[in-house]
C-alpha positions in Angstrom: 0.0 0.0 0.0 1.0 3.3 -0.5 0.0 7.1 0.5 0.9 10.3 -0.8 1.7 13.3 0.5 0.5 15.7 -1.8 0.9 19.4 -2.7 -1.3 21.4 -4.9 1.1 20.2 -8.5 2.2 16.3 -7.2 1.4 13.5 -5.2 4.4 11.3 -4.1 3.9 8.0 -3.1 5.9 6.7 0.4 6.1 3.5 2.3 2.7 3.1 4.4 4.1 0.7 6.6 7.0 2.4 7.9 4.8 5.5 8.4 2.2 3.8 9.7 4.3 2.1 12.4 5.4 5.2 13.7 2.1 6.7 13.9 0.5 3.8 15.9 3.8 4.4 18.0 2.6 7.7 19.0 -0.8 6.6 19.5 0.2 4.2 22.0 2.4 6.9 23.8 -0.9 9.3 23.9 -2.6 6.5 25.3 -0.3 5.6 28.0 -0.2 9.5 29.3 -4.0 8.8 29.3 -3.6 6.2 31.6 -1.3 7.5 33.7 -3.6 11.2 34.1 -6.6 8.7 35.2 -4.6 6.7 37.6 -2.6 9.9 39.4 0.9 9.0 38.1 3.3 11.9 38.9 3.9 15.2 37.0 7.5 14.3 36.1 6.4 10.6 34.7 3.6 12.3 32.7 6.0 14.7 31.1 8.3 12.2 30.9 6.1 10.7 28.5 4.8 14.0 26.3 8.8 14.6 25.6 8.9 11.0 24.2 6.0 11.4 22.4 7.6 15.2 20.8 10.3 12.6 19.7 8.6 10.5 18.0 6.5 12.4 15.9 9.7 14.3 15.1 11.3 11.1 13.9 7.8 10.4 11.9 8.5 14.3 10.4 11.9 13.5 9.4 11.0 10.0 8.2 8.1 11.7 6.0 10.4 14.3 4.4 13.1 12.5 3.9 10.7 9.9 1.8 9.4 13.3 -0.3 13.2 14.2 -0.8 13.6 10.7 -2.2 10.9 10.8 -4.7 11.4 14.3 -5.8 14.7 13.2 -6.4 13.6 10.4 -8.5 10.7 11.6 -10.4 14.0 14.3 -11.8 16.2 11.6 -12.5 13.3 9.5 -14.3 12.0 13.1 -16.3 8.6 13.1 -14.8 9.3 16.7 -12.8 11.6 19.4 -13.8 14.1 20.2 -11.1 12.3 23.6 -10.4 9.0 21.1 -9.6 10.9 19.0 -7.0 13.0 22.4 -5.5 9.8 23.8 -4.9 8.2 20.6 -3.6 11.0 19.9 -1.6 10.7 23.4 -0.2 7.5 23.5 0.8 8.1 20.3 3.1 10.9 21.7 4.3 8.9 25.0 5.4 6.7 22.8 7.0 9.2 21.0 8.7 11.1 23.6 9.6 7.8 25.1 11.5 7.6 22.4 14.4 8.7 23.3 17.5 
């Protein structure tokens, strides 16, 4: 299966299952600060958590743009973009990226 990440001129396809791992990582994490709220963990446990969490969704950004670098990179080298298309696609992500905090 595939997904794309699209702007308003391409899609690119990526890797569902490497994307999709990482997101059900996250999920997991959100659950267990869930848990640990209901059941009166402590502050420092439950923030603990959150900053694990802000790491993995930062690995799952850099795991997304470094796919869309790939493909932009190939849809050049295979002629289906000009290299203006894929600088500009390439930075837009990067904008986005660049945007988290």
């Amino acid at each position: 299966k595939v997904f794309t990440m699209s702007n308003e001129k391409k899609a690119a396809p990526f890797c569902t299952q490497t994307i999709l791992t990482r997101i059900h990582k996250v999920t997991g994490q959100s659950l267990g600060i869930e848990r640990m709220v209901k059941s009166g963990r402590q502050v420092e446990s439950i923030l603990l958590q959150i900053s694990a969490i802000k790491s993995a969704l930062t690995g799952l950004a850099q795991e997304l743009l470094t796919m869309h670098l790939e493909q932009n990179i190939k849809n050049v080298a295979e002629n289906k973009d000009s290299s203006d298309e894929a600088i500009d696609n390439v930075a837009a992500a990067v904008q986005y990226f660049c945007r988290m905090k």
